[in-house]
Short mmCIF file of the C-alpha atoms (twelve columns), coordinates in Angstrom:
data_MODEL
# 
_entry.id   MODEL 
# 
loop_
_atom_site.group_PDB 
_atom_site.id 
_atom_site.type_symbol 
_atom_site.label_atom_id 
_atom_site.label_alt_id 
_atom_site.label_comp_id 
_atom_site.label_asym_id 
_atom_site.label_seq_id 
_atom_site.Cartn_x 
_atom_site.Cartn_y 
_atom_site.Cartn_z 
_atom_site.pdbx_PDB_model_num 
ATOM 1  C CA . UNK A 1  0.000  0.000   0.000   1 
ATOM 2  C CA . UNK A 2  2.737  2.455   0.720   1 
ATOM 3  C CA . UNK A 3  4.637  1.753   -2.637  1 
ATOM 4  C CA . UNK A 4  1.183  2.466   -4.200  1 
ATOM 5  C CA . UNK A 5  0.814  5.883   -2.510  1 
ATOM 6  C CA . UNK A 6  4.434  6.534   -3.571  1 
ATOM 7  C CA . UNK A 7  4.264  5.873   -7.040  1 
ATOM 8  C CA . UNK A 8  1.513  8.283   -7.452  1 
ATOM 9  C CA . UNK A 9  3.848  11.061  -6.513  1 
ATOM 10 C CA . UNK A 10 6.305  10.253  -8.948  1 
ATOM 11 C CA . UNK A 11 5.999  11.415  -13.186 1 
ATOM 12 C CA . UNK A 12 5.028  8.926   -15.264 1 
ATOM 13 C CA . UNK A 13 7.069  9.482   -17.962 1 
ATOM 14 C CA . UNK A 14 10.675 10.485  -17.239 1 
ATOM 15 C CA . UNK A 15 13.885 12.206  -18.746 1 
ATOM 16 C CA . UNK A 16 16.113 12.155  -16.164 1 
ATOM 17 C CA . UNK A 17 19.094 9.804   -15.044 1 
ATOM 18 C CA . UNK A 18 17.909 6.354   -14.599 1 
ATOM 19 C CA . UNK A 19 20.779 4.250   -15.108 1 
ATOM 20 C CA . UNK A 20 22.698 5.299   -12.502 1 
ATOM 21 C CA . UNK A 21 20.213 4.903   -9.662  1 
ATOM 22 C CA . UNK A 22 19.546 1.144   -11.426 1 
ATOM 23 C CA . UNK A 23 23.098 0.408   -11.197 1 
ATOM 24 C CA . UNK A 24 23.643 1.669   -7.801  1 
ATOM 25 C CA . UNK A 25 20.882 -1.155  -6.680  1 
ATOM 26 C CA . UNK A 26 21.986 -3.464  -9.230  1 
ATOM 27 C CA . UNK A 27 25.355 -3.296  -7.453  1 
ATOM 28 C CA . UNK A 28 23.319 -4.344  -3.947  1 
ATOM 29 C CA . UNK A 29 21.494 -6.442  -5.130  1 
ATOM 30 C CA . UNK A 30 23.040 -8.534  -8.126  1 
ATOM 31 C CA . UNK A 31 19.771 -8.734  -9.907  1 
ATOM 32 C CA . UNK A 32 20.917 -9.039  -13.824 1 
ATOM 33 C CA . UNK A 33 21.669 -12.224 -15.559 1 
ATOM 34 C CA . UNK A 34 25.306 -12.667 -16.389 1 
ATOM 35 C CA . UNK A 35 25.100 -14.525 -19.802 1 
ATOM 36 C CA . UNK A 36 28.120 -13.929 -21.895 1 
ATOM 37 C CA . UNK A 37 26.088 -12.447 -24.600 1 
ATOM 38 C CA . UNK A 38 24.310 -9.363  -23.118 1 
ATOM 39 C CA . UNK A 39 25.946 -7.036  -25.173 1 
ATOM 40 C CA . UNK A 40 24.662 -8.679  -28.365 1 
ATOM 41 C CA . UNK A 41 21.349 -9.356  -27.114 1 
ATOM 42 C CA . UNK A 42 20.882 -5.415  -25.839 1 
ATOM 43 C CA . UNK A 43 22.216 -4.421  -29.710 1 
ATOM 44 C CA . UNK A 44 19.291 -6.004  -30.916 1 
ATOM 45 C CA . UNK A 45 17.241 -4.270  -28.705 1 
ATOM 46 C CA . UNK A 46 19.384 -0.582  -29.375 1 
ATOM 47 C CA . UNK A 47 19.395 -1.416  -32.921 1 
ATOM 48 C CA . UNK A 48 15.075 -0.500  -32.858 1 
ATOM 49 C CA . UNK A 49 15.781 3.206   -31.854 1 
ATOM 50 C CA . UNK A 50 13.497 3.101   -28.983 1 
ATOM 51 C CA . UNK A 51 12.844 6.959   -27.535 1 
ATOM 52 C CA . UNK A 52 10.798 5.111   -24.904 1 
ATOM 53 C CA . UNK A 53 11.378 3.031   -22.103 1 
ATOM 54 C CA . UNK A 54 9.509  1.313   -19.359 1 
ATOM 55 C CA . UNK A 55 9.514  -1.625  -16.952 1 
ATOM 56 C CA . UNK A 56 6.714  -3.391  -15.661 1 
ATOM 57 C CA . UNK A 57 6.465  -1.544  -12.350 1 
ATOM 58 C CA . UNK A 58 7.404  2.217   -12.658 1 
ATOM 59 C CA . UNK A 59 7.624  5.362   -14.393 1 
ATOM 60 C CA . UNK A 60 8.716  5.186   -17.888 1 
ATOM 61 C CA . UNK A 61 11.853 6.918   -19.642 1 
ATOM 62 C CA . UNK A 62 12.269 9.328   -22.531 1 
ATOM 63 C CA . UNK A 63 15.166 10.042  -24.818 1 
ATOM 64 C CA . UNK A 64 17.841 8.588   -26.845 1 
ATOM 65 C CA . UNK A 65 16.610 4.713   -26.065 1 
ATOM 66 C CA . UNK A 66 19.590 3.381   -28.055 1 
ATOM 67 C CA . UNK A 67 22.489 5.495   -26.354 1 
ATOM 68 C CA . UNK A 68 20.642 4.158   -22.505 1 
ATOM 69 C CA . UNK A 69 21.080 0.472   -23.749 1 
ATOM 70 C CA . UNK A 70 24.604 0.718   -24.957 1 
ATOM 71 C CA . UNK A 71 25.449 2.318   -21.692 1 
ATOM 72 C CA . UNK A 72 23.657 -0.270  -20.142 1 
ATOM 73 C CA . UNK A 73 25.459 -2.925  -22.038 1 
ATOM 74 C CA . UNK A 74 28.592 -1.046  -21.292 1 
ATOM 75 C CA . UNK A 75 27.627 -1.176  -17.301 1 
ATOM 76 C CA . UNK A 76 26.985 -4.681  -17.411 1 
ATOM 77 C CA . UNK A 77 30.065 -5.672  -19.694 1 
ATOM 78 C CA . UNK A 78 32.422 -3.816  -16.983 1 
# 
């Protein structure tokens, strides 16, 4: 109930940092698969141009969808 109330207060649609504060609790929590070929399979997804991007619980993010994944890929390649 409270991460309901909390949500409301938040934008739904987003253009500000979120791959930092995802890799900050990625880095706590150790949430991402670790297959060898996460670079290739984010390409795929950065090859489609996205401009937006959501999960299924969240607000959603606006901007250069392609340049996010590669920096994700880079994250999760490090």
């Amino acid at each position: 109930m409270l991460m309901a109330r909390q949500s409301r207060d938040l934008p739904p649609v987003t253009e500000s940092d979120i791959l930092g504060p995802s890799e900050a609790f990625r880095h706590g929590m150790d949430y991402y698969s670790h297959t060898k070929h996460v670079r290739v399979m984010i390409e795929g997804l950065a090859s489609t141009k996205p401009t937006t991007l959501a999960c299924m619980h969240g607000s959603a993010w606006r901007g250069d969808g392609a340049k996010l994944l590669r920096d994700l890929a880079d994250a999760l390649s490090a």
